[in-house]
C-alpha positions in Angstrom: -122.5 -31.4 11.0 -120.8 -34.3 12.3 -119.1 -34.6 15.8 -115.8 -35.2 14.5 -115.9 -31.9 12.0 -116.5 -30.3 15.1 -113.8 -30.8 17.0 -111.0 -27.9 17.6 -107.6 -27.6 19.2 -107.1 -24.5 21.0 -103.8 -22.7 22.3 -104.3 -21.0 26.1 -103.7 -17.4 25.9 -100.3 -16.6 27.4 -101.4 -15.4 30.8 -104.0 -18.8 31.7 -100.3 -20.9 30.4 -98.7 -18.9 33.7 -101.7 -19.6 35.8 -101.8 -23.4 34.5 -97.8 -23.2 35.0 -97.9 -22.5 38.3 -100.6 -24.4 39.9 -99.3 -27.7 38.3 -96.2 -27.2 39.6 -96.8 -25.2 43.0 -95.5 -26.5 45.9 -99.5 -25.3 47.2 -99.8 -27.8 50.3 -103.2 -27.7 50.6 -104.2 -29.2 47.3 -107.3 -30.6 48.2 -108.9 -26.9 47.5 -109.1 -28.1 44.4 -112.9 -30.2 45.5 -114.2 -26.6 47.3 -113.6 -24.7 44.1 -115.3 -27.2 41.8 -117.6 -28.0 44.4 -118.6 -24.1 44.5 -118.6 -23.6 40.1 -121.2 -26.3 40.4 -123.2 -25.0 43.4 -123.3 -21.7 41.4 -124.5 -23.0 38.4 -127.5 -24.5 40.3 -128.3 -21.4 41.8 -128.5 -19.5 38.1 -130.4 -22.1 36.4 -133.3 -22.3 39.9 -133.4 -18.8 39.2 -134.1 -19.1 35.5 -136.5 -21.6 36.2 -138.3 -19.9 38.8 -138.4 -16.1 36.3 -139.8 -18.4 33.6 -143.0 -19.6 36.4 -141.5 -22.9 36.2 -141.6 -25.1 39.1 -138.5 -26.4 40.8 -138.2 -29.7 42.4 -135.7 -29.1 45.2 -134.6 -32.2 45.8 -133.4 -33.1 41.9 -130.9 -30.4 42.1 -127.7 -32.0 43.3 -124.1 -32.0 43.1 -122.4 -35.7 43.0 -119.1 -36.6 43.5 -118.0 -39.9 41.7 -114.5 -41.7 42.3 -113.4 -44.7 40.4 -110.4 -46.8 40.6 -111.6 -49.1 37.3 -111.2 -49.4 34.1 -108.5 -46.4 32.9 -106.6 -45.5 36.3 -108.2 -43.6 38.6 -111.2 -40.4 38.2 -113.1 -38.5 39.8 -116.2 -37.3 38.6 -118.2 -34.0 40.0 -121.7 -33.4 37.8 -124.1 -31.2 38.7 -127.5 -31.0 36.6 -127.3 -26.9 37.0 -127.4 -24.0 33.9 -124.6 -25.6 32.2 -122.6 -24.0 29.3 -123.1 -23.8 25.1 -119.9 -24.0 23.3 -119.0 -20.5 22.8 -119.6 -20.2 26.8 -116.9 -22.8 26.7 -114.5 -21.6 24.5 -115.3 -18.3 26.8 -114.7 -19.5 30.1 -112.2 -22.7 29.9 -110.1 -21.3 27.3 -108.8 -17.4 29.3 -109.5 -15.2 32.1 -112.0 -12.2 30.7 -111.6 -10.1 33.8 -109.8 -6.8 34.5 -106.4 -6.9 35.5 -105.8 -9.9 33.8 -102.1 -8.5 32.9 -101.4 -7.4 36.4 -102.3 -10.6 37.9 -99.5 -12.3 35.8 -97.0 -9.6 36.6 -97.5 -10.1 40.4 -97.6 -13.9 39.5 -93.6 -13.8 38.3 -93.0 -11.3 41.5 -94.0 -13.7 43.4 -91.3 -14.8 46.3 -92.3 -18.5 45.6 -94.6 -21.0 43.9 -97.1 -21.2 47.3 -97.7 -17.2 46.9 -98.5 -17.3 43.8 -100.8 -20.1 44.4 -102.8 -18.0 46.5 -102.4 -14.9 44.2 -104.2 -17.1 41.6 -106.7 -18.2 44.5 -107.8 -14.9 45.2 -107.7 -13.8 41.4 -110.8 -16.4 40.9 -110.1 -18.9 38.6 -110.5 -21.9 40.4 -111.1 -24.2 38.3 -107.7 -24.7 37.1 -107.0 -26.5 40.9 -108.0 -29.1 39.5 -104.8 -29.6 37.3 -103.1 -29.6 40.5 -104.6 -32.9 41.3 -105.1 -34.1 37.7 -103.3 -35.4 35.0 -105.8 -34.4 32.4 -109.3 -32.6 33.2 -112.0 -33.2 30.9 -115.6 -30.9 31.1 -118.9 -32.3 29.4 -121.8 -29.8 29.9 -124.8 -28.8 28.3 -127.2 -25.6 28.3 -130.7 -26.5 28.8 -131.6 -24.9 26.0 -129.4 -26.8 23.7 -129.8 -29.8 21.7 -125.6 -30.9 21.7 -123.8 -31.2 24.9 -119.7 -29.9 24.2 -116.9 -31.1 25.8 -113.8 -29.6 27.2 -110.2 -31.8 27.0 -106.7 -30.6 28.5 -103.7 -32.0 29.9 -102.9 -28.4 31.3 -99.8 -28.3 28.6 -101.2 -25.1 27.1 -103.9 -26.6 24.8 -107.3 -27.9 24.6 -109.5 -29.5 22.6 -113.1 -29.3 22.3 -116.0 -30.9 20.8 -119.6 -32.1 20.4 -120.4 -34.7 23.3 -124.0 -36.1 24.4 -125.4 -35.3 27.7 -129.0 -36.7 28.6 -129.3 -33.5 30.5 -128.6 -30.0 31.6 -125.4 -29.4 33.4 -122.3 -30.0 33.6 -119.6 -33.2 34.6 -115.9 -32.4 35.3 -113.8 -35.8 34.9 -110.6 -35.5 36.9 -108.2 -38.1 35.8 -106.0 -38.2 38.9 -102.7 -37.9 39.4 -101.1 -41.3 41.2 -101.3 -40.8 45.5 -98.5 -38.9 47.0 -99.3 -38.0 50.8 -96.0 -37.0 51.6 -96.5 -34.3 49.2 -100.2 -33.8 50.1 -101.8 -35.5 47.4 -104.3 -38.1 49.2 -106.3 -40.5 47.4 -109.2 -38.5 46.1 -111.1 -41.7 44.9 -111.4 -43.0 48.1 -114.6 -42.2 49.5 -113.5 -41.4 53.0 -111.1 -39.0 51.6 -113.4 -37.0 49.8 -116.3 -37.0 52.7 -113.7 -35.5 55.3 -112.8 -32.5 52.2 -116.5 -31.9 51.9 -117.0 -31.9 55.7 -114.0 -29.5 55.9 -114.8 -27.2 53.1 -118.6 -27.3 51.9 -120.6 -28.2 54.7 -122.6 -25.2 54.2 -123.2 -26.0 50.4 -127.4 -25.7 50.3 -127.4 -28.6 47.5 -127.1 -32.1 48.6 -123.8 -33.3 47.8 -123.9 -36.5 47.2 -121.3 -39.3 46.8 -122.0 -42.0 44.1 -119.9 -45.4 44.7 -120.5 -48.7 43.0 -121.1 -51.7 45.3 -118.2 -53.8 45.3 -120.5 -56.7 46.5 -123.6 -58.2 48.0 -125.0 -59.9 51.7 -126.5 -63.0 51.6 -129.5 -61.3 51.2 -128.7 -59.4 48.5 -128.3 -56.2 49.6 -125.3 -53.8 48.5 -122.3 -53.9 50.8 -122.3 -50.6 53.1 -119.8 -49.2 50.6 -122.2 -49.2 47.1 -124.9 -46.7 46.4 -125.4 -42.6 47.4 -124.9 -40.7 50.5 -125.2 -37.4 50.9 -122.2 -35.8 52.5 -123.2 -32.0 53.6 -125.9 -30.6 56.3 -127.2 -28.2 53.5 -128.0 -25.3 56.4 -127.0 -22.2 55.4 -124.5 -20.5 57.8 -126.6 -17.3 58.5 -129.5 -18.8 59.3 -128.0 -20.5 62.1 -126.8 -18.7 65.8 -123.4 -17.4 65.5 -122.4 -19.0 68.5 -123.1 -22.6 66.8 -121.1 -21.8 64.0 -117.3 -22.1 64.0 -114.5 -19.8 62.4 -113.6 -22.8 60.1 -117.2 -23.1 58.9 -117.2 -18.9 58.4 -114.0 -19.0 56.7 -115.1 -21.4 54.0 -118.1 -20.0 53.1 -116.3 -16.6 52.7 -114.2 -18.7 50.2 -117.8 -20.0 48.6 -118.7 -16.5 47.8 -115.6 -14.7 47.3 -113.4 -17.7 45.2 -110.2 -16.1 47.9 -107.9 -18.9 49.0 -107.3 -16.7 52.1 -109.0 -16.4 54.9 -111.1 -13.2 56.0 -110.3 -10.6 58.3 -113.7 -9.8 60.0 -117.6 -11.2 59.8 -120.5 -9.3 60.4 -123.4 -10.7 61.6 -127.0 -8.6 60.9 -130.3 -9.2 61.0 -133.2 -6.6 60.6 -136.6 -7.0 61.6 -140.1 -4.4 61.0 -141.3 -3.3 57.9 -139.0 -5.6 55.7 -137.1 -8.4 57.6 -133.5 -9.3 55.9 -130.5 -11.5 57.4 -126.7 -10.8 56.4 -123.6 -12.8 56.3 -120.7 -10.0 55.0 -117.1 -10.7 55.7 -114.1 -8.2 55.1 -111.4 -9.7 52.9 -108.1 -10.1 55.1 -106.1 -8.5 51.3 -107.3 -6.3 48.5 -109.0 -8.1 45.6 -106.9 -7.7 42.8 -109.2 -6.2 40.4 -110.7 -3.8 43.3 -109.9 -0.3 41.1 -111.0 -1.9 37.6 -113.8 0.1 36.2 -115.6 -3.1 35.0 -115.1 -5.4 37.7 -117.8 -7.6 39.3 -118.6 -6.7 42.8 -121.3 -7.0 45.1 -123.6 -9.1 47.8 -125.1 -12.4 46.9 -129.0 -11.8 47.5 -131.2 -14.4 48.5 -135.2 -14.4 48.7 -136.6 -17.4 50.5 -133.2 -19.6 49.6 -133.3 -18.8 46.4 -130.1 -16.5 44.6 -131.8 -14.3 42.4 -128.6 -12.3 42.1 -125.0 -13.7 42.2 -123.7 -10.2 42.4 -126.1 -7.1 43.7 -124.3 -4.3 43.4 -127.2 -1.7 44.7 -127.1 -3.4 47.8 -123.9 -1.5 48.7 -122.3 1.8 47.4 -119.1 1.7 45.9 -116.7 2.8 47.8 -117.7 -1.0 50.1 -117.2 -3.1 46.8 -114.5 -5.3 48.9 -117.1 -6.5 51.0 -118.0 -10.0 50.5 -120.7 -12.1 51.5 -124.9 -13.0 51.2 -127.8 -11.2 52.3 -131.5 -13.1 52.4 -135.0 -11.4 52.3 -138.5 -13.4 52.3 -140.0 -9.4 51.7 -139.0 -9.5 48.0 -140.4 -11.2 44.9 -138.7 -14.3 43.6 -138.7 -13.0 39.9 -137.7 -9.6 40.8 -135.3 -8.2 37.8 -132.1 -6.4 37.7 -134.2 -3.3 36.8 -136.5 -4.1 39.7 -133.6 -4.2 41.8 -132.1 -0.6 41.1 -135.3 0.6 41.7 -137.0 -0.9 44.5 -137.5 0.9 47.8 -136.7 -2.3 50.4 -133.1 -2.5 48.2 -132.5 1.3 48.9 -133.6 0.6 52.7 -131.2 -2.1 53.1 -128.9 -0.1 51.4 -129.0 2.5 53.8 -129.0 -0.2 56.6 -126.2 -2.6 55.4 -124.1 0.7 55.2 -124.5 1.9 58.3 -124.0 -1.5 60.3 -120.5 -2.2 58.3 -119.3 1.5 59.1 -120.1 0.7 62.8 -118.8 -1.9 62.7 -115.3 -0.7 61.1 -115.4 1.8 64.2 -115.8 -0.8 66.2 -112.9 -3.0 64.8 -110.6 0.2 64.4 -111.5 1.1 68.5 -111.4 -2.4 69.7 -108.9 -4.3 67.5 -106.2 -1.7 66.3 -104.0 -3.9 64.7 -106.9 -6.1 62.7 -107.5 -2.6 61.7 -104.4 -1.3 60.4 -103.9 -4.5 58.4 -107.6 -3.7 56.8 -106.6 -0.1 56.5 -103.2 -0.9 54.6 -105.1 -3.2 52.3 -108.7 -1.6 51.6 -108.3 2.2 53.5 -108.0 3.7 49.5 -111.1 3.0 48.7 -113.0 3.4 51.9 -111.6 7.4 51.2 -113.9 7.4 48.2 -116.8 7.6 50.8 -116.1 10.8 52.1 -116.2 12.2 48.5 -119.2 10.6 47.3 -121.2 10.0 50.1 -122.8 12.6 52.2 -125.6 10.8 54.1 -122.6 8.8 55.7 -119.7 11.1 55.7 -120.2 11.8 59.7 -119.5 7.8 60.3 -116.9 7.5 57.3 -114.4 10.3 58.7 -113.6 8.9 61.8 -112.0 5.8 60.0 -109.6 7.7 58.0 -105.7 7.5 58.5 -103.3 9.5 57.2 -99.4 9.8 57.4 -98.3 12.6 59.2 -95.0 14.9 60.7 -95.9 13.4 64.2 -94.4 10.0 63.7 -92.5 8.7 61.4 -94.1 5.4 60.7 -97.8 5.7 62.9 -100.9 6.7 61.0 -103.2 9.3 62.8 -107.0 9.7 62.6 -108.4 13.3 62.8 -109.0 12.3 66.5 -105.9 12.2 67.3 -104.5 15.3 65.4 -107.5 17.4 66.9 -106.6 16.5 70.2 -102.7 17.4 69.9 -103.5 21.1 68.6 -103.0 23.7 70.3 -106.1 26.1 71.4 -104.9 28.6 69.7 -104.8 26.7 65.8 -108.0 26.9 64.1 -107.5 25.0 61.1 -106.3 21.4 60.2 -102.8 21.1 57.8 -102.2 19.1 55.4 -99.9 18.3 52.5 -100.6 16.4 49.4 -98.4 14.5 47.1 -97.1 11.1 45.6 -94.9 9.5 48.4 -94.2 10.2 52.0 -90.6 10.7 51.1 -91.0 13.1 48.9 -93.4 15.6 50.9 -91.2 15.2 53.9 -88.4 16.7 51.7 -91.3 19.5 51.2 -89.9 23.3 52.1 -93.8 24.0 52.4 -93.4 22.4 55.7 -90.0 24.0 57.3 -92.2 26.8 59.6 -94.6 23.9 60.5 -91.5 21.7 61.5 -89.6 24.7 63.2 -93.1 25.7 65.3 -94.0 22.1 65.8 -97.1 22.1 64.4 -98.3 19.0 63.2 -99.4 18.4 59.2 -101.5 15.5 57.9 -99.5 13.8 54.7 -102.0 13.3 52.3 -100.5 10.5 49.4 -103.6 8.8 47.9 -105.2 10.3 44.5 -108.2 10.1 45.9 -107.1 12.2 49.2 -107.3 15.7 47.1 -111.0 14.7 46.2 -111.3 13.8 50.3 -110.1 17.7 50.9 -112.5 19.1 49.1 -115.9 17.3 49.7 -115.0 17.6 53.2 -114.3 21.6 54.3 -113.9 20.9 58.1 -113.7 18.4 60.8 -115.6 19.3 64.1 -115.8 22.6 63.0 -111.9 23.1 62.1 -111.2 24.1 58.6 -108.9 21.8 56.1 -105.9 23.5 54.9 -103.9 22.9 52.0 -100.0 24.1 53.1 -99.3 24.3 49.4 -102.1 27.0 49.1 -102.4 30.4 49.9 -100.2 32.6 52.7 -100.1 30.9 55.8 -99.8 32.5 59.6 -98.1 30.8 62.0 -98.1 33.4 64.8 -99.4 32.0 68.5 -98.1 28.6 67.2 -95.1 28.6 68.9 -91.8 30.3 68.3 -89.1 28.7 66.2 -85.1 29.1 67.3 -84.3 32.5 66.0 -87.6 33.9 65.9 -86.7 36.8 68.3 -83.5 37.8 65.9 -86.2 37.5 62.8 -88.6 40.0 64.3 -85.6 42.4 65.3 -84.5 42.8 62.1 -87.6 42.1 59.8 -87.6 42.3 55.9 -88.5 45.4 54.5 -91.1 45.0 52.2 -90.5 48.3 49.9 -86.8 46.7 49.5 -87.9 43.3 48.2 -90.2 45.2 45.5 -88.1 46.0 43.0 -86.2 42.7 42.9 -89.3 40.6 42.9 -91.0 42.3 39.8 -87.8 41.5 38.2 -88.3 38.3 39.5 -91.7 37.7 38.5 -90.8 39.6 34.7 -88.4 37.1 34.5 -90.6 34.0 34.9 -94.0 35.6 33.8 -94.8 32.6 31.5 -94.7 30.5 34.9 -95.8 32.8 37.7 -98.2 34.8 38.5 -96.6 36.7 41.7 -93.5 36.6 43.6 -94.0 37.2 47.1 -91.8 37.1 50.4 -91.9 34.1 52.5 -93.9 33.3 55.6 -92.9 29.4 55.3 -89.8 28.8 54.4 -86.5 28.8 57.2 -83.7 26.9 55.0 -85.0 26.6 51.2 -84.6 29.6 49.3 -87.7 29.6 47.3 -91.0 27.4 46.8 -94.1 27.0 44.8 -97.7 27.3 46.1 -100.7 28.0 44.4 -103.3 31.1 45.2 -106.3 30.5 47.4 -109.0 29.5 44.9 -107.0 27.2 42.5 -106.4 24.2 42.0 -103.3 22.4 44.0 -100.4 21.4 42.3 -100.9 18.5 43.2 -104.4 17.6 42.1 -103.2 19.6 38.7 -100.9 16.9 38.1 -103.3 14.1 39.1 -105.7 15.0 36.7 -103.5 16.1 33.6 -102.0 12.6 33.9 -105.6 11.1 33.4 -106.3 9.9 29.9 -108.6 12.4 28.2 -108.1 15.3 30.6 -107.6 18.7 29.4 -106.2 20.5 32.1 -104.9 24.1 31.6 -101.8 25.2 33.2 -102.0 27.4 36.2 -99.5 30.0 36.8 -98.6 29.7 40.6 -96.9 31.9 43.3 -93.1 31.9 43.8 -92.1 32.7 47.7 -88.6 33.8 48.1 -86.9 33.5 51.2 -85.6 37.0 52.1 -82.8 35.2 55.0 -81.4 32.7 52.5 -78.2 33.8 51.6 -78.7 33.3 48.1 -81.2 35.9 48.1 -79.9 38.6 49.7 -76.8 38.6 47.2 -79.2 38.1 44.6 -80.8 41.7 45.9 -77.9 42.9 46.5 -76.8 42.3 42.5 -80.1 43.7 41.6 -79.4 47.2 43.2 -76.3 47.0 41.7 -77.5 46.4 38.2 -80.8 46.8 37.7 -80.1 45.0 34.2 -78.4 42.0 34.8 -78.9 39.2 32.5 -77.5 36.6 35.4 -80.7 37.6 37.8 -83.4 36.7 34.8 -81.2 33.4 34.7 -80.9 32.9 38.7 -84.5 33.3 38.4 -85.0 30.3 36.4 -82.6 28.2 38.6 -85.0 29.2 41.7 -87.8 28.2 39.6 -86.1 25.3 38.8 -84.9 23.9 41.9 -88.7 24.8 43.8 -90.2 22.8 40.6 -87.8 19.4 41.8 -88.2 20.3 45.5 -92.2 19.4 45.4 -91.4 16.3 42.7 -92.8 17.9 39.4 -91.3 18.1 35.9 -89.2 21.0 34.9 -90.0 22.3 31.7 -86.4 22.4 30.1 -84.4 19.8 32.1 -80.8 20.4 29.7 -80.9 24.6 30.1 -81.9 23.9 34.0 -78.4 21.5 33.8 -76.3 24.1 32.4 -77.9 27.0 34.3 -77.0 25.1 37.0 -73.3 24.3 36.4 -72.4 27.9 34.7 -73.8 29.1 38.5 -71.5 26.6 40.1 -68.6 27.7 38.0 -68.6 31.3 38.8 -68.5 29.8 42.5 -65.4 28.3 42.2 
């Protein structure tokens, strides 16, 4: 087949347009990102094809593999050219990569893209979203890709002006690899768009941004002239711009917070900056070094179920995986960052990896050593803390449900919500140390939003006593509850579940009068069977009221069952099958309401209007805790013929 019956004009899918929109036109200051992020694609594509190399028992000459960087201001304007000779890409790897964004998310990116408060945020939205590449059309007129898999006989490349096409088509490349041809926009420093073909330029970026690289990177420039000897002026021939010594291999105190920050970028493709780094090395049976770093914000495809996550894992320089997920458990996917070895073999295979011992060692280790050092950053550095908390505390909760061995050091880095302050989070710590000797077990309340479970009437004794109850408003906090039945020996305790006892917790105003003139049970019997008759297709009991000082009625569910909460969690999951519990309705036998209610009752043991007052308590506890009610117009007019009478 010919090259020119090859070539093919592509549309960008709609969402890489918005990405190409934006970083062409984004008022992004610091545009010269766009040489790290091509800089690292290429130092990646080195690392997979030594890898290959090195499975197959091939030999690798180190020095050959090499990134070069090289400007021109001849011939057709000015380019920049960045090759590496690494794995390189077939055509369908090209059409796969250059031409859309196959990751999770994808549609919730863009949607936080136009949300954006301007063009610089969504910059770095894109930035942390891991397409890099396409920085390059913030410095480039047209970007054009020639690359070639090893294994191939054609090279293809890769043409677009970033106006929401591309073209591609056979090319020739002696070699494996890849070269991407910026042709660059014309020099603007005042809107920070330097000269990248000058060669000065481009050393300061690399110095800046890719110091660490390992692979030379080397800067190709053309003499411009000779000595009288011959030579080539200072300004022609190679020089390689980067020390190539890896970061964690050197003391921490010889390497800066510049230097940690871009490597963090090297391995995570974030434009931002990360909150924390931890430094660990482990010496005896197996000896390992780590470099991890905490991101400073969420990644964006952090709950996808197939997003790629995990440590970079080294053995003797050598990345033999990009991203090793058994190195960590999941509920630490956000932590970024390399780990190196010299214990394990160089051809060791993904199936090797899930099974071999010194993985599940360091496993264990790596673990351990980023709890602590949460604790320490949660003790030490509150604040650093609550903005990692507010960004990443979700998923650290998944620990405590999934992770036994380590549940001792994941609980006390859990915040919650809760009625103490209205805007403070609280760790068990601090709740254990406010209760009172005599409460034995630990409250709590789950549901959607803080607004709506402080509108709860589960918690008007709790407020009226002072006694303080944890707000629990993640999903994932119901599946916290249960996997963990007590903190230093105090129970958890659902308020929505079960009769609750308040007595030694403090009296509440009126308590005194309450006592004086308690309910009598025998007299609330016959109106709560008609009660419970009334709504038996929604309840399975009808009970007086331990809990409630203002609302006339709530919900709760038995001790044993599932909360209400959870119930609705799970029935909103796709595919669950969740049947419908019948719950307890507590009346509140001082509410006004009720009391006339009785008194009707006695009057008329057959009155339709109870049955229907029943409903309308129903009702109204259903909306009270945020759920659905099951026939919204009949509740409406329930409602208003009640009003009416009233009037």
């Amino acid at each position: 087949m010919s090259e020119a019956s090859r070539q093919e004009t592509f549309e960008f899918r709609a969402e890489t347009r918005q990405l190409l929109d934006i970083v062409i036109h984004s008022l992004y200051s610091n545009k010269e990102i766009f040489l790290r992020e091509l800089i690292s694609n290429a130092s990646d594509a080195l690392d997979r094809h030594r890898h290959e190399v090195l499975v197959a028992g091939e030999t690798v000459e180190e020095d050959a593999l090499r990134i070069e960087l090289a400007p021109s201001t001849e011939g057709d304007g000015r380019t920049l050219r960045v090759s590496d000779n690494g794995v390189g890409m077939s055509r369908d790897e090209v059409l796969e990569n250059l031409g859309t964004i196959a990751k999770s998310g994808t549609r919730e990116l863009a949607a936080s893209i136009r949300e954006a408060e301007n063009a610089e945020a969504a910059a770095e939205l894109i930035g942390q979203f891991g397409v890099g590449f396409y920085s390059a059309f913030m410095v480039a007129d047209r970007v054009e890709v020639v690359t070639r898999r090893a294994s191939d006989e054609r090279a293809t490349r890769w043409v677009s002006s970033g106006d929401g096409s591309y073209a591609v088509e056979d090319a020739n490349r002696f070699h494996h690899g890849t070269d991407v041809v910026l042709h660059l926009k014309p020099v603007d420093e005042e809107n920070g768009l330097p000269d990248f073909a000058d060669a000065a330029v481009l050393e300061r970026v690399v110095k800046r941004h890719s110091d660490f690289v390992h692979y030379s990177i080397v800067l190709q420039q053309p003499a411009s002239g000779a000595d009288g000897d011959g030579d080539a002026s200072a300004d022609g021939g190679e020089r390689v711009l980067n020390s190539r010594r890896p970061l964690w291999t050197r003391p921490r105190a010889e390497v800066s917070d510049e230097e940690l920050a871009e490597l963090y970028r090297h391995v995570s493709h974030d434009w931002q900056e990360p909150l924390d780094s931890v430094w660990l090395s482990a010496e005896g049976r197996i000896e390992y070094k780590a470099l991890l770093f905490v991101p400073s914000k969420a990644p964006y495809d952090l709950y996808y179920r197939d997003a790629a996550w995990g440590l970079r894992l080294y053995v003797r320089r050598v990345m033999i995986q990009e991203r090793a997920e058994e190195l960590l458990p999941p509920y630490l996917r956000f932590v970024r960052g390399v780990v190196e070895s010299s214990d394990l073999p160089l051809n060791v295979s993904r199936e090797m990896v899930q099974h071999d011992r010194h993985i599940a060692q360091m496993r264990r280790w790596l673990t351990k050593k980023i709890l602590e050092h949460l604790k320490g950053l949660k003790d030490d550095r509150p604040e650093d803390y609550a903005t990692f908390w507010r960004e990443l505390g979700r998923v650290l909760k998944e620990g405590v449900a999934t992770d036994h061995e380590s549940r001792d050091r994941l609980v006390p880095l859990m915040l919650f919500p809760s009625t103490h302050d209205g805007e403070a989070l609280v760790s068990f710590a601090d709740y254990l140390e406010r209760m009172p000797e005599t409460q034995t077990e630990v409250y709590y309340l789950a549901g959607d939003s803080r607004a709506q479970v402080e509108g709860s009437p589960l918690l008007e004794a709790f407020r009226a006593r002072g006694v303080e109850v944890l707000f629990l408003l993640d999903p994932v906090d119901e599946f916290l509850a249960e996997a963990l039945p007590e903190v230093e020996g105090k129970p958890l305790r659902s308020i929505a579940r079960g009769e609750v006892d308040l007595e030694g917790l403090g009296e509440a105003e009126g308590d005194e009068a309450k006592d004086a003139a308690a309910p009598d049970q025998e007299a609330w019997d016959s109106l709560m069977e008609r009660l419970r008759s009334a709504l038996d297709d929604h309840v399975k009991e009808v009970r007086l009221s331990r809990r409630l000082t203002s609302s006339p009625a709530c919900l709760v569910a038995a001790d044993g069952d599932m909360s209400p909460h959870l119930e609705r969690l799970l029935r909103q999951s796709e595919g669950m099958d969740v049947p419908k519990q019948k719950r307890v309705l507590e009346i509140n036998p001082d509410h006004a309401l009720l009391t006339k209610l009785r008194a009707r009752h006695e009057a008329d043991a057959e009155d339709a209007r109870v049955a229907e007052v029943a409903e309308v308590l129903y009702g109204q506890a259903l909306l009270a805790e945020g759920a659905e009610l099951p026939d919204p117009a009949r509740f409406a007019r329930q409602v208003a013929e009640l009003v009416a009478e009233t009037l």
